[in-house]
N, C-alpha and C positions, 0 to 999 in steps of 0.2 A: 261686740259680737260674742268675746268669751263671757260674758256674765250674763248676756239672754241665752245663750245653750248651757252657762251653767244652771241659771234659775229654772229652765226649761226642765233638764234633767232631774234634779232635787224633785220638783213638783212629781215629775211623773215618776220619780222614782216610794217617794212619801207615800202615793197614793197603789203604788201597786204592793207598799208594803200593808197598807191599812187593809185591801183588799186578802190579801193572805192572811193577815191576823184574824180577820169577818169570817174568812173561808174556815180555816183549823179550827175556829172556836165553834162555828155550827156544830162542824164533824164530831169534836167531843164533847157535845153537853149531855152532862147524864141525864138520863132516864131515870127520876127518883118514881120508886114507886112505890105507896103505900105498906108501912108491914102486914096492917094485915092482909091487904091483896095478896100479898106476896104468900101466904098461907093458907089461901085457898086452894085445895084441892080439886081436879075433875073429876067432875061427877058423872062423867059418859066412859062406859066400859073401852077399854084399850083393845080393838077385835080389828079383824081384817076388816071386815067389813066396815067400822067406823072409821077405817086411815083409809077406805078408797072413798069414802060421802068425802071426808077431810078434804084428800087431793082431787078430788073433784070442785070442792067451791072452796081449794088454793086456786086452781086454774080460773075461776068464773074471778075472782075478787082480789087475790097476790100475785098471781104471775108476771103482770104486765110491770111489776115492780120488780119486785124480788126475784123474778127471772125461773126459770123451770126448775133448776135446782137446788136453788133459793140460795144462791151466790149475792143475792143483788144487784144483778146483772140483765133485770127486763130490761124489754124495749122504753118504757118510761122512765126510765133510773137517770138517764143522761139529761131529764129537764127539769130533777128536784132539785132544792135545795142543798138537801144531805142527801149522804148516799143513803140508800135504803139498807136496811140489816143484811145479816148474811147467817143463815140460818144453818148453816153446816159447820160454823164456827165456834169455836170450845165456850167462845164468852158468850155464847147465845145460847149455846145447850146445856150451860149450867143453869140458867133463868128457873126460876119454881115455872109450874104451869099456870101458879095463881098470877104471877109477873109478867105473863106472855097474852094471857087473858085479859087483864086489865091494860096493857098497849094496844092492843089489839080493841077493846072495847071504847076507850078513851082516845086514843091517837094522841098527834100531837105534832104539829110542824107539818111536814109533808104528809107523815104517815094521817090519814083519814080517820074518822071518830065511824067507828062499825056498828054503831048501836041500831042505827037507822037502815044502813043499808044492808045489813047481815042480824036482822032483828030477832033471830034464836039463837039464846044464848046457850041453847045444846050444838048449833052449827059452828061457833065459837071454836066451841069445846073442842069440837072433832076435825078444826083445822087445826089445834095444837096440836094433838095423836099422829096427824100427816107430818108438821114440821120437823118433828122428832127422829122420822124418818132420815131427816134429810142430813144428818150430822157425817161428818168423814170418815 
């Protein structure tokens, strides 16, 4: 009986550490992004008026992810894979806008590929100008 609740334990013990190593390495796989992406400039004026179009199709397109104040903390966050970014955080707000642009445009994993469903690449643009907003 002690070598079936040991072999019992081992097994489920092996397997809940495999699960945590799968889980941590999701969480930290980087994001390589192209240099040149990464040096692209926005080419849509930085104005009130383009951070409120922004935060407006943040709400229609990031929110249910990324949460209102772009913590990462939507109502969708709890069924990805990886947590979604957190846009108010220093490792986020140093990104070029060329590097936010191109995740943004490309996706990848959870995050959705925006080319098709956010098909102006000036609406792109002017959800960075809103995210930028949101840093602490």
């Amino acid at each position: 009986m002690k070598t079936i609740n040991m072999t019992v334990s081992l097994i489920f013990g092996s397997f809940l550490s495999i699960m945590l190593v799968s889980f941590s390495t999701l969480q930290d796989k980087p994001w390589n992004v192209p240099e040149a992406a990464q040096k692209v400039k926005n080419p849509t004026k930085e104005s009130t008026d383009n951070i409120n179009i922004g935060k407006t199709l943040y709400g229609k397109h990031c929110r249910s992810c990324h949460g209102k104040s772009g913590e990462g903390d939507g109502p969708k966050a709890a069924e990805l894979k990886t947590a979604p970014g957190d846009f108010t955080s220093e490792e986020f707000q140093v990104q070029s806008d060329g590097a936010l642009y191109y995740k943004t445009t490309e996706g990848r994993d959870d995050m959705p590929n925006f080319k098709k469903k956010i098909s102006s690449d000036e609406d792109r643009w002017l959800i960075i100008h809103y995210v930028r907003t949101l840093k602490q």
